[in-house]
N, C-alpha and C positions, 0 to 999 in steps of 0.2 A: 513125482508129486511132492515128494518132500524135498525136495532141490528147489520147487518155485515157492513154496509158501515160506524158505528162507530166505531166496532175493526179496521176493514180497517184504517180509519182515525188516531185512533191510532198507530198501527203500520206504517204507514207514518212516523209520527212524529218522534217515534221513533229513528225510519232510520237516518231521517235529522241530529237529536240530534248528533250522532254517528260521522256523516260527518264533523259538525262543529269542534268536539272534534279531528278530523286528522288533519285537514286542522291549524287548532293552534297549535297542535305537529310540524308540517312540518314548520312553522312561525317562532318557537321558535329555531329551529334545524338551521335555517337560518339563524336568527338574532344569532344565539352562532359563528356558522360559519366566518360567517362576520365579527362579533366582534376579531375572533382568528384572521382572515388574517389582518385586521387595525390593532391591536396590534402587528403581526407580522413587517408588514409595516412600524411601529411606533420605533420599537426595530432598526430595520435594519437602517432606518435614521439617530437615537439619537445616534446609535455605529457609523454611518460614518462620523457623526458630533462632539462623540466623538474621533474619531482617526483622522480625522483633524486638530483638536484642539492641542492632544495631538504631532502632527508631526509639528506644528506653533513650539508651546512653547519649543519641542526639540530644533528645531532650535535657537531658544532664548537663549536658555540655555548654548547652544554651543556657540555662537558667546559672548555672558555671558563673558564663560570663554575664549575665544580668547581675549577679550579686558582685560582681567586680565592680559596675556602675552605680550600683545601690551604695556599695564601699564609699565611692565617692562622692556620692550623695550624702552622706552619713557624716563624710568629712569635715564638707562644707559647712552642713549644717551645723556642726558640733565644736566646731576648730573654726573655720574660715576659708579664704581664696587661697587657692594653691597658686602659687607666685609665678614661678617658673612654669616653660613648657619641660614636658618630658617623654624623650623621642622613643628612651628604654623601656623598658615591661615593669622599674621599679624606681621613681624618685626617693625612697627612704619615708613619705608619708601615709600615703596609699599602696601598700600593699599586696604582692597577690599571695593567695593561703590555697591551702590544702583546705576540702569542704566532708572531708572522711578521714577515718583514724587509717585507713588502708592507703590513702595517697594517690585511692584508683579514680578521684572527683575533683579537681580543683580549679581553682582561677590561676592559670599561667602567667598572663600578662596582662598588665593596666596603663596604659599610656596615656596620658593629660595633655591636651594643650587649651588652656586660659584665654591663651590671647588668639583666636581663630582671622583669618583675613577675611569672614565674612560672617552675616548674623542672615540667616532663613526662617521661615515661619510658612511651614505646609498651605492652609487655608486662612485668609479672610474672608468670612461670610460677609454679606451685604446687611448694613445696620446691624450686627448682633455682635460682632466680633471686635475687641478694642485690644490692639497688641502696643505694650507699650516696653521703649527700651531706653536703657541708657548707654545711648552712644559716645565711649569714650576712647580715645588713641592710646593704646598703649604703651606709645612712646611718648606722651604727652606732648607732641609736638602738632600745630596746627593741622587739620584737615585743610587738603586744596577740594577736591570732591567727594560727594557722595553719588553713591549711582543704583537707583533702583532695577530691576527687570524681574518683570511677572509673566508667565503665563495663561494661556486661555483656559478658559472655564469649560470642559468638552462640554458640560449640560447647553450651553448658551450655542447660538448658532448667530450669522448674518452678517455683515458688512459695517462696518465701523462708520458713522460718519463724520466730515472733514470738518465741521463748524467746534475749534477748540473751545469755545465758551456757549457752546448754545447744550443746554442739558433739559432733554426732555421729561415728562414720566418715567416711573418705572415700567411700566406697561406699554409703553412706545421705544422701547430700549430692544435694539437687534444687536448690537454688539458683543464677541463674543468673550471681550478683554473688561474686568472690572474696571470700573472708577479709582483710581487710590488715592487717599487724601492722607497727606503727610501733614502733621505738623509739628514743627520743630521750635523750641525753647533754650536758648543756650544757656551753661548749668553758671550756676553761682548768680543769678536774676534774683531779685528782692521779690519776697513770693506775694504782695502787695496788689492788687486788683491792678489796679492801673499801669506797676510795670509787667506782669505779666503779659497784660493787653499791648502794650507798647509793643514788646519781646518777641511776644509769639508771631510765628511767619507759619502760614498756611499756605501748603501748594495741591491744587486740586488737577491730579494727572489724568486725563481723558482721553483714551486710548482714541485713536481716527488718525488720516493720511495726512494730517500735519509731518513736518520733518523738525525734530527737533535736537539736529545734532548740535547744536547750538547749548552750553549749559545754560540753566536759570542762574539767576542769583538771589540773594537774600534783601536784598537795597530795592527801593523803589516803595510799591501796594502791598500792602500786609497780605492779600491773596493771590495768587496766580494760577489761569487758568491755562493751561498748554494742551497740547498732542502729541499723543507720540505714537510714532507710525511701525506697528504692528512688520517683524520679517527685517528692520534697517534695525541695526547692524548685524544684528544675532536672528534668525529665521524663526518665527515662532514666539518671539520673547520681544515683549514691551521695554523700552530703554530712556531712562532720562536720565542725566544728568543732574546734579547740583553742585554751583560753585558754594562755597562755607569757606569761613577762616579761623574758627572755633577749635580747641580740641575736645569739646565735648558738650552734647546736646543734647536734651530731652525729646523724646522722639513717642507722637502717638501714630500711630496706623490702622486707619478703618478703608474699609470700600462701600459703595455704591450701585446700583445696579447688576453685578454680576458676581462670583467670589472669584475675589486674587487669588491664584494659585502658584504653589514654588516660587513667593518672594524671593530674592536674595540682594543685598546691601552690601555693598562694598564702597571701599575709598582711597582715597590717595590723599597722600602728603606731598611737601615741596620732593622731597628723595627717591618718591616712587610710591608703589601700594604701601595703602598702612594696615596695619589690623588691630583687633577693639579689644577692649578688657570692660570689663562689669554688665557686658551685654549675653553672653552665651558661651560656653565650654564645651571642649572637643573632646570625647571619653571614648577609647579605643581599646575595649577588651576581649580578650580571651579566655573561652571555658574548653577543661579537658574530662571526659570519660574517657578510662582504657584507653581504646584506640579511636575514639571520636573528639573530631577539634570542631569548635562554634567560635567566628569570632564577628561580634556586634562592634558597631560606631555609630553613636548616641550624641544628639544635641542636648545639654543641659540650659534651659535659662536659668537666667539670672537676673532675677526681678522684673519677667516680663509675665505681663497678664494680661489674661483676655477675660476674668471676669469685671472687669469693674465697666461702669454703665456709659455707653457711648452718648446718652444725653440725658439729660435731668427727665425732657418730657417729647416725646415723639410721636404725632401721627397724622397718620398721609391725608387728612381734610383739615381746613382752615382751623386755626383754632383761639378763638374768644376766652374775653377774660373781662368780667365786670366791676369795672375797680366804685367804691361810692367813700364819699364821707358824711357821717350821722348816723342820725341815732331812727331807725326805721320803727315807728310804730303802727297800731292799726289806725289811728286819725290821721297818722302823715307814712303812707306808704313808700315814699319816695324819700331817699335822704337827700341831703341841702344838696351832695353834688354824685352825679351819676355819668358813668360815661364808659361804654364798652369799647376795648382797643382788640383789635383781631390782627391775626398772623396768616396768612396766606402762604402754603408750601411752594405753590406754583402758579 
């Protein structure tokens, strides 16, 4: 009897033995568990703390390089045209600086070019928008052309039509390419009514399946009414021509029925392409945080505006005007001469 109640005993023990050795696997399976999910935990933070960080310094890095352009904005203003192009991050005028005593913020590189081979202009609204440039070679050597191309207005929709001088309403207008009406001034004109009038050449471009690879020229009607057929030569982009012999001409730009969009102006000389100087500047900078790089490229004008007013007096019904001479009183209501002259839009 007392021989079994010590196997007994022993096998007790045993048992227990067994129990403790789970109950520490199950311990250890919990603390590994635990440890994965805090480390997880851990992970998820230090990345939300790094992409914070990293969207700070972005922005640094941007505005970086915006004050690099501001720089030369400032230059402009304050000094003048910067002469030369400059392919490097430093002509010796404009500058790029450090924007913190730490060296951890700065403008790396500013690159200038003045004389750009073309002058763009985002949006012409229809009647509100008046871009005006002065188109000059900056090699002062004659222009052979100038060559407009716009694209379509995605707001607009429908079929362009073929009649280059027949211009309807604006309310009867399906096309989905603005009107552009160029008009050009060539510079050094005696600013006098009458040579202006002479001077000035007006080209009214109306997008439709005319073909106009043909250039215009400046010789002949002080207006021209053309087409230009929407997809020839470049898919997408309205294209015309102008022959010119000038190197430099006053240039206004409104549209018509739709807005011009992504203007862009280029030219050519007897030599090949030419490119402009007193129209627009090319500003290619870079901003650094730590380990974030931004780098912007900015069109500056240069004396081009769209606030001044596309007409003295504008609107879409006829519009009267009652010119008299004398002196109107209440016994002679009528003066000696009276006579109403009216303007019809369409």
């Amino acid at each position: 009897m007392r021989g079994y109640n010590k196997g007994k005993a022993m096998r007790r023990t045993h048992q227990n033995d067994q129990a403790g050795m789970v109950a520490i696997i199950i311990t250890m399976i919990m603390i590994f568990v635990i440890t994965l999910i805090v480390l997880g935990f851990a992970e998820v933070t230090r990345r939300n703390q790094r992409e914070a960080l990293d969207t700070q310094l972005a922005s640094q890095a941007y505005y970086a390089a915006e004050t690099g352009v501001n720089d030369v904005v400032s230059y402009i203003r304050h000094t003048g045209p910067i002469g030369s192009p400059n392919t490097g991050c430093s002509n010796g005028t404009v500058l790029p600086r450090d924007l913190r005593t730490d060296h951890s913020v700065a403008t790396t590189c500013i690159m200038v070019d003045p004389n750009p081979n073309s002058l763009v202009v985002d949006t012409i609204n229809p009647s509100t928008d008046n871009v005006v440039w002065d188109v000059k070679n900056s090699s002062d050597a004659a222009f052979s052309t100038l060559t407009f191309k716009w694209s379509p207005d995605p707001s607009s929709s429908g079929a362009c039509g073929s009649g280059a001088t027949t211009y309807p309403k604006p309310t009867a207008w399906n096309c989905q390419y603005g009107l552009l009406r160029v008009d050009l001034v060539p510079a050094g004109t005696p600013l006098d009514a009458v040579s202006l009038t002479n001077a000035n050449k007006t080209f009214y471009l109306k997008p439709g399946s005319a073909n106009t690879s043909n250039p215009l020229t400046l010789g002949g009607a002080a207006a021209y009414q053309v087409g230009c057929r929407p997809g020839n030569p470049n898919p997408g982009l309205c294209t015309v021509n102008i022959n010119v012999s000038g190197s430099e001409y006053y240039m206004r730009l409104t549209s018509q029925y739709a807005t011009v969009k992504n203007l862009v102006l280029t030219a050519t000389q007897a030599t090949g392409p030419a490119k402009f100087s007193n129209g627009q500047i090319v500003v290619d900078s870079t901003g650094r945080a730590q380990d974030q790089v931004k780098r912007i490229r900015v069109r500056i004008p240069l004396g081009q505006s769209s606030s001044l007013p596309v007409f003295g007096l504008q609107s879409a019904t006829t519009i009267c005007k009652n010119l008299g001479v004398g002196i109107t009183t209440p016994a002679n209501p009528s003066p000696l001469y009276d006579k109403q002259a009216c303007s019809s839009i369409w």
